[in-house]
C-alpha positions in Angstrom: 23.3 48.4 76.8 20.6 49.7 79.7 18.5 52.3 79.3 19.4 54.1 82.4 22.2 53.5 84.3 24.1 53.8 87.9 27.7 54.8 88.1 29.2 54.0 91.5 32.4 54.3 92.4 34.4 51.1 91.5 38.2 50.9 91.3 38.5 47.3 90.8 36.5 44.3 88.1 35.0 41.7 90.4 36.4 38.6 90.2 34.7 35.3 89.7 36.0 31.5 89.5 38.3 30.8 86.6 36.5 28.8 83.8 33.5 30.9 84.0 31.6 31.6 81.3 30.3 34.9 82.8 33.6 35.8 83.6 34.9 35.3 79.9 32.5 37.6 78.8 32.7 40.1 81.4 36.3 40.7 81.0 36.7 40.7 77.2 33.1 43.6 77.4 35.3 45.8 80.0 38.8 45.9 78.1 36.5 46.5 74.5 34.4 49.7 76.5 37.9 51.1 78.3 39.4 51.0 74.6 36.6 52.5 73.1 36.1 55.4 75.5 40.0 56.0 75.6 39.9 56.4 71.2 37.0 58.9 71.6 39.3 60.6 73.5 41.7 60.7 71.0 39.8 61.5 68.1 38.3 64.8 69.8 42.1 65.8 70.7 42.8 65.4 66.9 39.9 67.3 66.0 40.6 69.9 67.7 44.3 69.8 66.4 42.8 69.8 63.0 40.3 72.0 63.1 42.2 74.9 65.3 42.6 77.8 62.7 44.6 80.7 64.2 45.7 83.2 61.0 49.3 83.7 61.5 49.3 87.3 60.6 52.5 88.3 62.4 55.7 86.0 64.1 53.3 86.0 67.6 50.3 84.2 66.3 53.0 81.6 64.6 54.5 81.1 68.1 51.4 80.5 69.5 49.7 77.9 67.4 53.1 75.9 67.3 52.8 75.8 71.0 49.4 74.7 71.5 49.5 72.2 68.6 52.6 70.8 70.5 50.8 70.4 73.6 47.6 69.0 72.1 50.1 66.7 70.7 51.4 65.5 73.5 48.0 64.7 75.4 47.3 63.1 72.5 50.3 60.8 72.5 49.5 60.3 75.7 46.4 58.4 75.6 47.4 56.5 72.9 50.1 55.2 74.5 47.6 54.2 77.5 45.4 52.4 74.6 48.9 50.5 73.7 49.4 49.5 76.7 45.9 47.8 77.3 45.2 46.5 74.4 48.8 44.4 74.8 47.6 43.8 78.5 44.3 42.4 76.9 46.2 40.2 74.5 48.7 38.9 76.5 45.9 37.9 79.2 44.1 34.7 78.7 40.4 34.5 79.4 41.2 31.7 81.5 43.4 33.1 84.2 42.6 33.9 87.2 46.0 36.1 88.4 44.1 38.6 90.4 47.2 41.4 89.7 47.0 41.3 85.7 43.2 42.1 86.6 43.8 44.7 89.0 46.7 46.5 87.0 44.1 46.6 83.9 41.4 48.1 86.2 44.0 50.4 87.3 44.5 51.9 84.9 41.4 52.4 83.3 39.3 53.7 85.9 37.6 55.6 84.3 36.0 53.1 81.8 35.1 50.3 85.5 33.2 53.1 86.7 30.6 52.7 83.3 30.9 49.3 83.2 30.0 48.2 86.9 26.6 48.9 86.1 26.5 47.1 82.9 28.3 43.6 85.2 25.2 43.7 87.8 22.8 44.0 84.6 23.9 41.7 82.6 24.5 38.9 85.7 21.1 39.6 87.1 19.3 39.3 83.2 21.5 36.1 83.1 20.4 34.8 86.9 16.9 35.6 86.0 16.9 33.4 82.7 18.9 30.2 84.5 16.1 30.4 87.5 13.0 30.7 84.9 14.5 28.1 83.2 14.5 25.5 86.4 11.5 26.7 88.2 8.8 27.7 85.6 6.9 25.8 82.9 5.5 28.5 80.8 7.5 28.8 77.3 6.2 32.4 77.0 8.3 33.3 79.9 11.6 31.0 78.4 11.1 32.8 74.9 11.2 36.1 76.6 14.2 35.3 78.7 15.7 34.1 75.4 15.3 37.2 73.8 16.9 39.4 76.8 20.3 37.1 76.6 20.3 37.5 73.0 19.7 41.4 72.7 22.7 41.6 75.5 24.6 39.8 73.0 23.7 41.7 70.1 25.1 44.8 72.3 28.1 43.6 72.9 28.7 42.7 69.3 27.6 46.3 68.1 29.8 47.8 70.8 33.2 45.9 69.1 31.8 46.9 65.8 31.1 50.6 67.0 35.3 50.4 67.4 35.9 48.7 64.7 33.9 51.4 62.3 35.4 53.9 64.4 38.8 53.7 64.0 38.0 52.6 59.7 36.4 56.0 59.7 40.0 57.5 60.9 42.6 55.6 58.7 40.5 56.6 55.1 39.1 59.6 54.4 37.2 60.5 51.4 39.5 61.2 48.3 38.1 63.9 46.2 38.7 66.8 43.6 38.4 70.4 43.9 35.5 71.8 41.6 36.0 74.8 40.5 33.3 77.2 38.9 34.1 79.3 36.0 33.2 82.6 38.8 35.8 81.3 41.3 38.9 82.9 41.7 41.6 81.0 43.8 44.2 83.5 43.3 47.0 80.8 42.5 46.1 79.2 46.2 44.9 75.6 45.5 47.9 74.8 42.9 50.1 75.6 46.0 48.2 73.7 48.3 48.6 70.6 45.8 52.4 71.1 45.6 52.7 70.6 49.4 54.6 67.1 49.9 51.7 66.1 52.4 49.2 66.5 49.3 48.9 62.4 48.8 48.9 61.4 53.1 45.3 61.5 54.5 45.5 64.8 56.4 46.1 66.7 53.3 43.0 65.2 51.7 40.6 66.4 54.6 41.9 69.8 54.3 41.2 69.3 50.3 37.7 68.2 51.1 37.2 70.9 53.8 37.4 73.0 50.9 35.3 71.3 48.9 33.1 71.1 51.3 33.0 75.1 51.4 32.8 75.4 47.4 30.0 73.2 47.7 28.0 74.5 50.2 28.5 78.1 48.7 27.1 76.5 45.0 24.2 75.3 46.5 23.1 78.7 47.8 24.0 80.3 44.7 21.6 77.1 43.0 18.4 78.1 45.0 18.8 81.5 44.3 19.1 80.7 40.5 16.3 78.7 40.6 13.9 81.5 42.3 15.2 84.2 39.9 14.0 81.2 36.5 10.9 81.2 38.6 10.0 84.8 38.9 8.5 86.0 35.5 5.8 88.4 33.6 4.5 86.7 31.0 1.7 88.9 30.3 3.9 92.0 30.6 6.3 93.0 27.4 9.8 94.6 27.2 9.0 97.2 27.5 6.4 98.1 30.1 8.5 96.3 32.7 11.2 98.6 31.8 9.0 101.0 32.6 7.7 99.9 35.8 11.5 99.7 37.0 11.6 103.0 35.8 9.2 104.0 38.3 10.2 101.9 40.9 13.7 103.3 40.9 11.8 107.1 41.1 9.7 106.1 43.8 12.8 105.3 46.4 12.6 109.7 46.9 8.4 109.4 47.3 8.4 109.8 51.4 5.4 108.2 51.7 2.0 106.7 49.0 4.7 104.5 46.4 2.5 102.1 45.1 -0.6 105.2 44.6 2.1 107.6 42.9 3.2 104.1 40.4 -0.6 103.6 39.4 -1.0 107.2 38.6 2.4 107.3 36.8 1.8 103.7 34.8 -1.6 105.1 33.6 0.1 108.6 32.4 3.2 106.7 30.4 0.1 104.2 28.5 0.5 101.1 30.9 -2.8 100.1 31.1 -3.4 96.9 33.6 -5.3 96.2 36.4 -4.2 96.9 40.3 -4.1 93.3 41.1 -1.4 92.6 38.1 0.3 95.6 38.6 0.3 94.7 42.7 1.8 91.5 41.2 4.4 93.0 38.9 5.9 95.1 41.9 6.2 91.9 44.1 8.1 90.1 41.3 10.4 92.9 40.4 11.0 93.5 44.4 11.8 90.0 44.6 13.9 90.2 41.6 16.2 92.9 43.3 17.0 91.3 46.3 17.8 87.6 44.7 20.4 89.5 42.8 21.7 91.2 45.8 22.0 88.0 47.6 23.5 86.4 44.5 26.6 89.0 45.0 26.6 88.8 48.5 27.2 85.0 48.5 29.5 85.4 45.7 31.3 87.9 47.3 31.5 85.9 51.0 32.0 83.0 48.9 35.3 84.8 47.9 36.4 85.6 50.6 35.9 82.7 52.7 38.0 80.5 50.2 40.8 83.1 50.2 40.8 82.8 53.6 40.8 79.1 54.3 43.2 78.3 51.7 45.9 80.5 52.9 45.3 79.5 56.9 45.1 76.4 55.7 49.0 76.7 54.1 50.5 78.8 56.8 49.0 76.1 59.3 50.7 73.3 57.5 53.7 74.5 55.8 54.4 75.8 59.5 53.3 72.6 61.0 54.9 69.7 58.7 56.4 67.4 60.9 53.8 67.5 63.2 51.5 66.3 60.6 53.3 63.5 59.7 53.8 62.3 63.3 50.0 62.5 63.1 49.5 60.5 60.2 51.7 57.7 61.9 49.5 58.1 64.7 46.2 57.1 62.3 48.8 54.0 60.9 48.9 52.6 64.3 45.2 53.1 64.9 44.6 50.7 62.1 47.3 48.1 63.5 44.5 48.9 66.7 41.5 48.3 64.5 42.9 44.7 63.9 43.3 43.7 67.4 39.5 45.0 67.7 38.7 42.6 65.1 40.7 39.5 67.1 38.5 40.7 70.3 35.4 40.7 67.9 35.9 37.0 67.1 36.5 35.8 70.2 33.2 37.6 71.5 31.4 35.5 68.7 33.0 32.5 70.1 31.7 33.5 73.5 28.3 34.2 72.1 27.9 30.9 70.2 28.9 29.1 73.6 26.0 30.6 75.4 23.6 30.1 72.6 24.3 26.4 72.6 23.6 26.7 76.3 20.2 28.1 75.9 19.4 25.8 72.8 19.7 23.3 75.4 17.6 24.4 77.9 15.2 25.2 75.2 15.0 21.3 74.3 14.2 20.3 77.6 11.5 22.9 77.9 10.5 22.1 74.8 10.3 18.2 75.4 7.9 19.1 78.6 6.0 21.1 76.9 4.8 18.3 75.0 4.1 16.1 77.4 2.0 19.4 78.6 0.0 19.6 75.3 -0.7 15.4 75.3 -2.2 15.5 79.2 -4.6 18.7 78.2 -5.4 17.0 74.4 -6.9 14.0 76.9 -8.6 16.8 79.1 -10.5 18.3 76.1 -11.3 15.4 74.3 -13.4 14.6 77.6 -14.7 17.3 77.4 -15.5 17.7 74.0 -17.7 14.5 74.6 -19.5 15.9 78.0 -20.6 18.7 75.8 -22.3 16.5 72.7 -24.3 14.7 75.1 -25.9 17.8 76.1 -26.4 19.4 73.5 -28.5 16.2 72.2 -30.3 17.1 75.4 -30.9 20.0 74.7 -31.8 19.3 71.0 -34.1 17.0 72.6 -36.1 19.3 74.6 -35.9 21.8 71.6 -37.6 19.4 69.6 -40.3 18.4 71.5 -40.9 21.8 72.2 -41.2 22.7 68.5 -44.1 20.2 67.9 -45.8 20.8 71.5 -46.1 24.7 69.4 -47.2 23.9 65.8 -49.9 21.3 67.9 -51.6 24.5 70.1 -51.0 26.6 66.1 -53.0 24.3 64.9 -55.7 24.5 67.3 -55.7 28.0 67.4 -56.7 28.2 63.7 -59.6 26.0 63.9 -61.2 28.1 66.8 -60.4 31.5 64.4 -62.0 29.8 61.9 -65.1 28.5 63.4 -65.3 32.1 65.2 -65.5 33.5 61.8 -68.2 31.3 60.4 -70.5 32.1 63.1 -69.9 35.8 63.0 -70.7 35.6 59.2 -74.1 33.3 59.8 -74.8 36.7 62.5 -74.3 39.0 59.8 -76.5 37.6 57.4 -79.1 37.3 60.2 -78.9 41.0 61.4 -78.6 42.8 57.6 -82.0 43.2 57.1 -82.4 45.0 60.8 -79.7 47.0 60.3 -80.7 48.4 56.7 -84.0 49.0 58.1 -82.8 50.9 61.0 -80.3 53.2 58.7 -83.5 54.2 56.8 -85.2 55.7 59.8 -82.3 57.4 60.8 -81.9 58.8 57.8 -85.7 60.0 57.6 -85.2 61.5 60.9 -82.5 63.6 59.7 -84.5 65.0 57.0 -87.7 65.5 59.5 -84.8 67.5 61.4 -83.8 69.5 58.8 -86.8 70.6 57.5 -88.0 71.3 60.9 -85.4 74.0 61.1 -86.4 75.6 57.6 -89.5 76.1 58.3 -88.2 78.0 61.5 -85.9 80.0 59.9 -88.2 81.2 57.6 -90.7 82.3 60.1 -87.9 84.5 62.0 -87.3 85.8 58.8 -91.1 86.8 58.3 -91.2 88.0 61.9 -88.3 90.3 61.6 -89.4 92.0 58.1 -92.7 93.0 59.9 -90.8 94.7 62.8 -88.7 96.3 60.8 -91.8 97.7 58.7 -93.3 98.7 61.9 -89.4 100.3 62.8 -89.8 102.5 59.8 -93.5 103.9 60.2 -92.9 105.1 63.8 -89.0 106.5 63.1 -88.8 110.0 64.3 -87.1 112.9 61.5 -85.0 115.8 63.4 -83.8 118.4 61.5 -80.2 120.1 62.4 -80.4 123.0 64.6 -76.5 123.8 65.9 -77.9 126.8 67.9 -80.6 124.3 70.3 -77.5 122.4 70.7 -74.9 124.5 72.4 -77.4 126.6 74.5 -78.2 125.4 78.2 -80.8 123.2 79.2 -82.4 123.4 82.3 -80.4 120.3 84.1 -77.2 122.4 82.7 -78.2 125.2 85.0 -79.0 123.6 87.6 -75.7 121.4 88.3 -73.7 125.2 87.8 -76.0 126.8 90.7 -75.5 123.5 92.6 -71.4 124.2 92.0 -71.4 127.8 93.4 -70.3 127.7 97.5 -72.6 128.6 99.6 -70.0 131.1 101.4 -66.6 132.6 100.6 -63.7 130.9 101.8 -61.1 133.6 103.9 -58.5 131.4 105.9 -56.8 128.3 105.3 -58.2 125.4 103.5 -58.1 121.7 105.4 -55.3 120.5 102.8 -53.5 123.8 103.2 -53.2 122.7 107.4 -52.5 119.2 106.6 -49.5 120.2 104.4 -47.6 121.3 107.2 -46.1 118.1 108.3 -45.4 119.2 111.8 -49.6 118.8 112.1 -49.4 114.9 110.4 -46.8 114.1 112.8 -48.0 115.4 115.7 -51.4 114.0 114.3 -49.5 110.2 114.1 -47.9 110.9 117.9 -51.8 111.6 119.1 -53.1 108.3 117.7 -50.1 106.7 118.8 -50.9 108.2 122.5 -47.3 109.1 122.5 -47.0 113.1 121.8 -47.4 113.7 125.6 -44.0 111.4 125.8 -40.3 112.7 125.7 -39.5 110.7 122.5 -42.7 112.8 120.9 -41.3 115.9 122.4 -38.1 115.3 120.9 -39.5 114.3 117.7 -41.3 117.8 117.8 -38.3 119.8 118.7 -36.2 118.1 115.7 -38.9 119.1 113.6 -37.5 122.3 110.8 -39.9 125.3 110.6 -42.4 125.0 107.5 -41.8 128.3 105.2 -45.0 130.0 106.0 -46.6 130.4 102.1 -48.0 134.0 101.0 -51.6 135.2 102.3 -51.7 136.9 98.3 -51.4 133.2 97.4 -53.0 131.3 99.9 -56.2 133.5 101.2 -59.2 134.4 99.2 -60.6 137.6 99.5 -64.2 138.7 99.7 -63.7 141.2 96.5 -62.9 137.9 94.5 
């Protein structure tokens, strides 16, 4: 019923005063959820019972699935006499009593199923106490619809929960009754005739193995289906007979090629006359591929299909030819869950009786809500009706004002265009007044502009005189050299003299100023002098730190007088 829920540790249903509606309800939920949990305990045990497949391949295995079904059978019997035995507790107890020890043997004795429920008690008393307070302390009917709606999705619960058993234990007395279908590839080596000679064929248990198997055949044809319908899909249509035989051909030859298949098939199509294009023939090797292994997996599944019947079919007679009485003693078992399934119903009906009760209740309360309400809606019509008439006074105000402002605007439009219009008559009386003036002032501008430009022709013209005559004088005073290559590369007399002002005076026959200076023992100690500190014992240090420059070669360094 609640999302998420807190299990503590109760041993004992709480008990309320006798007559109680909330106990009524309480009690009858708590026996319905103890029953419920205790047949899911059941059915799992009888799963497992019937689902347990141990081959009895030799007298040991026989021994040992006779002893485990009996003891599953017995766990089994033992819940379900626990189930009895509540369920008669239940109907023997009216919802009326109050005899504290019927209510404390019940819990008793299903623990297990208070521990669930305690939760579920505080839930549905606090949604209940929540509802009854709203309902005496609050006006608002979205808050009384809501509460509404809580108590009746609790109810609804509680009536899926007895249905829940009810469907459960329908589910268990009838199973579904059908035939074996057999396909013209399945071989049941005699099996299923014997398996519908057993005398348990007709009872319920021999039906679900029956539709186990069915279940198996059908499962198996569905596989074998899809694979049918992907082999009808795969075709060549633009390919004949004959050169798909061939391209199997070479397919099957190129399972020894180590390496380059699809190359060596191309070269071998175009040497047997199969002339297509890479793209169809890439497309004819993926269908025939595919081709190959849907066949393969048709024979596998046929083949697993096979055996897996075998197989079931012959467990399944060894497990009940072995296990006959035990079977029947089962199907009983499923009879009196159906007797169970009955008393569920009787429960179910007297939670609708319950259920009814407390929806009159809230009917009720919803009628007097609903009655104030009313009175609610009358008291705030009056309110906005006042309103409603405080609010069309002022907007006439305001339409008012609006209007008087509307003709106060067209009044100053009004004036406006008589003062444009005057302004425009005088400006056109000015105009007319001042064209003669202005016509006789754009003729002397436009005389001056031709006094201008002819000004500058006559100018240009005379530059144009001025500079042929210079250019005649340029031509009678040009002087005419001939070529003479001799005259040119012999010296001139400034030519010898700037080579005798090159020659040194003197020979040169030590070392040069640059020559000193590259030693750079002489630009530091040249540095430590204008520094004043080469007397000093950092300059001295400096000195002595100083490495030896490589004295050069006199042959290279010194000029000699013979040169």
């Amino acid at each position: 019923m609640v999302a998420s829920r807190t299990k503590p540790k109760i041993n004992k249903i709480i008990r309320v005063p006798a007559g109680s509606l909330d106990q009524k309800l309480e009690l009858v939920q708590s026996l319905a959820s103890a029953a419920e949990a205790d047949t899911k305990k059941v059915d799992e045990l009888e799963r497992l019972c019937k689902i347990r497949k141990i081959r009895s391949q030799n007298e040991e295995n026989q021994d040992i699935w006779t002893s485990e079904f009996q003891r599953l059978n017995s766990v089994a019997s033992s819940f379900e006499v626990e189930i009895h035995n509540a369920l008669m507790r239940f109907l023997d107890l009216d919802p009326d009593s109050a005899d504290a020890d019927v209510l404390e043997s019940v819990s008793h004795s299903m623990s297990h199923a208070s521990e669930a429920l305690a939760s579920e008690e505080a839930t549905y008393r606090r949604l209940l106490a929540d509802f009854l307070s709203k309902s005496d302390s609050t006006d608002s009917q979205a808050q009384v619809a809501k509460a509404r709606i809580e108590a009746e999705t609790l109810i609804e619960e509680d009536d899926k929960s007895i249905v829940a058993i009810s469907n459960d234990l329908e589910d268990r007395s009838h199973f579904l009754v059908s035939h074996v279908n057999t396909n013209p590839w399945v071989t049941y080596q005699g099996l299923v005739c014997e398996l519908r000679e057993l005398p348990w064929r007709d009872s319920n248990l021999g039906l679900w193995h029956i539709q186990q198997l069915n279940h198996l055949e059908q499962s198996y044809c569905d596989q074998l289906d899809k694979v049918s319908r992907s082999l009808q899909e795969l075709q060549l249509p633009t390919w004949s007979t004959d050169q798909v035989s061939t391209l199997k051909r070479l397919m099957d030859m190129s399972r020894h090629v180590p390496h380059g298949k699809f190359p060596w098939i191309l070269s071998r199509l175009e040497d047997e006359g199969v002339f297509k294009s890479k793209q169809e023939i890439s497309d004819a090797y993926d269908v025939l591929s595919r081709t190959d292994f849907l066949q393969t997996e048709k024979a596998r599944i046929r083949r697993a299909f096979q055996k897996n019947t075998d197989d079931f079919v012959t467990d399944t007679l060894n497990l009940l030819k072995d296990s006959d009485g035990e079977m029947l003693e089962a199907e009983k078992r499923l009879t009196e869950l159906v007797n169970q399934k009955q008393k569920s119903l009787e429960i179910s009906k007297r939670l609708d009786g319950l259920r009814k009760a407390k929806l009159v209740q809230i009917r009720q309360i919803e009628a007097q809500r609903e009655a104030k309400m009313e009175k609610e809606r009358y008291l705030s019509e009056l309110t906005a009706k006042e309103e409603r008439r405080v609010r069309d006074a002022a907007r006439k105000k305001l339409s008012a004002f609006k209007n008087s402002q509307e003709v106060e605007k067209h009044v100053f439009q009004l004036k406006r265009e008589q003062e444009l219009k005057l302004a425009a008559s005088l400006k056109a009386a000015e105009i007319k007044k001042n064209k003669p003036k202005v016509e006789h002032r754009s003729e002397l501008i436009v005389q001056k502009i031709k006094n201008q430009q002819q000004l500058e022709e006559e100018a240009a013209t005379r530059k144009k005189q001025l500079e042929a005559k210079l250019q005649a004088l340029r031509d009678s005073v040009a002087v005419s050299v001939e070529s003479d290559w001799t005259r040119v590369i012999s010296p001139t007399v400034a030519s010898s003299a700037q080579a005798e002002d090159a020659r040194p005076l003197f020979s040169m026959n030590s070392f040069s100023v640059d020559q000193i200076m590259a030693d750079k023992r002489v630009r530091i100690s040249e540095a430590l002098m204008a520094a004043n500190l080469h007397q000093s014992d950092y300059g001295r240090a400096v000195l002595m730190q100083l490495s030896k420059t490589k004295r050069p070669d006199t042959l290279s360094q010194v000029r000699l007088s013979s040169e």
